[in-house]
N, C-alpha and C positions, 0 to 999 in steps of 0.2 A: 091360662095365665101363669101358672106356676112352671111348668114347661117352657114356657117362653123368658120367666126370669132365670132359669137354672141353665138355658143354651147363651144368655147373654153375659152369665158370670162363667162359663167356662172357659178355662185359662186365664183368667183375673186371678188377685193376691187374692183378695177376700178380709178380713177383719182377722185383726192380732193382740196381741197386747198395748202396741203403740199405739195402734187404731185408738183402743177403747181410752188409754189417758189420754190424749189429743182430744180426743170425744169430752170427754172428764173435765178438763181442765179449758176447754171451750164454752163448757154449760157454765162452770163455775165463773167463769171469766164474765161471759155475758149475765150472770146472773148480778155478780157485784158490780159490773158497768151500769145495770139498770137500776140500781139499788144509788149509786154515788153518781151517776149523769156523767161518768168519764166514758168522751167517747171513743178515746185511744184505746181503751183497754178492750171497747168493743169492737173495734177497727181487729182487733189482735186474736179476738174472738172468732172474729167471721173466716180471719186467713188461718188459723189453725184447723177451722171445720171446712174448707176448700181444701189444707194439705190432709186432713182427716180422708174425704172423698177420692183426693186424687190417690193416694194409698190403697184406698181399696180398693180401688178402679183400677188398679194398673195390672199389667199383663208384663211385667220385668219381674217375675218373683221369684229371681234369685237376688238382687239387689236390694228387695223391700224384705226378703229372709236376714241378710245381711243387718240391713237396718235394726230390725224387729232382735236380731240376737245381742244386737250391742246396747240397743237399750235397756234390754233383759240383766245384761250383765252390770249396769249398774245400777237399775229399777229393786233388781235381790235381795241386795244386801240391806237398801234401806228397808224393805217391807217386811225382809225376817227379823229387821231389828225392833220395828215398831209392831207391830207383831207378839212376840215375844214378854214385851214391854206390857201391854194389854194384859200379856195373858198370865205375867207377871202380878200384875196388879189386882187381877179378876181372882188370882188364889194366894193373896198375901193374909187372907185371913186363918187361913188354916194350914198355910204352908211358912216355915220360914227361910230365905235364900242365903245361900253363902257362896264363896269362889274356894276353890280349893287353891292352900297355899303354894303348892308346888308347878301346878299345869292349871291353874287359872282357870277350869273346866266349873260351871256354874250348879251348886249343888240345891236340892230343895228337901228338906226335913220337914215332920208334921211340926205344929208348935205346940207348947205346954209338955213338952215329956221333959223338962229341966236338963242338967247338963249330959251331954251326950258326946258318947264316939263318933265320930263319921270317918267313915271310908269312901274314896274316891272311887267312882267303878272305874275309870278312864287310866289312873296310874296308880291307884290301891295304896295312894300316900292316907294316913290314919293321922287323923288331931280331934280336938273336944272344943265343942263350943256351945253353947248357951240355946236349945231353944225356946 
């Protein structure tokens, strides 16, 4: 059996990143269509997990590479910044954040040490602030 699925995905794209939010954003979709009785939203559900399949099914993968890097290049940015954000949040108890004035470079100090130097590592601009 396993031989027989791995001769029939040779030369197929296979599963990506777009894959898997298409995948994501299909459950989610039908999960709040079944939740609110909208059947458009599940209509939208079903042809997302058809373009989900036809993607991984496909045997053009330089075009589905194509695909899969352009989404990547905008999918990035948002998840390094939510992200970040988290994990901002996960150490604001014992960290406290600053931007540096000069190059905007996003600094993080313990908190309780009262007022302090900070040095930039990025541009080695030095100011005092409060942690």
């Amino acid at each position: 059996m396993g031989n027989w699925f791995r001769n029939f995905m040779m030369g197929r794209y296979g599963p990506d990143q777009l894959c898997f939010f298409t995948l994501a954003l299909s459950f989610i979709f039908n999960l709040i269509a079944g939740i609110f009785g909208l059947w458009p939203l599940s209509i939208l559900a079903y042809l997302l997990l058809i373009i989900t399949l036809f993607r991984f099914l496909s045997r053009n993968v330089l075009k589905r590479r194509a695909e899969n890097d352009k989404f990547i290049k905008y999918w990035w940015p948002f998840k390094t910044r939510v992200s970040s954000f988290f994990r901002r949040l996960k150490d604001s108890r014992k960290y406290k954040f600053f931007r540096c004035p000069s190059c905007k470079n996003r600094l993080r100090v313990p908190r309780g040490k009262g007022k302090i130097q900070v040095t930039c590592p990025k541009c080695g601009e030095r100011f005092k602030k409060k942690s």
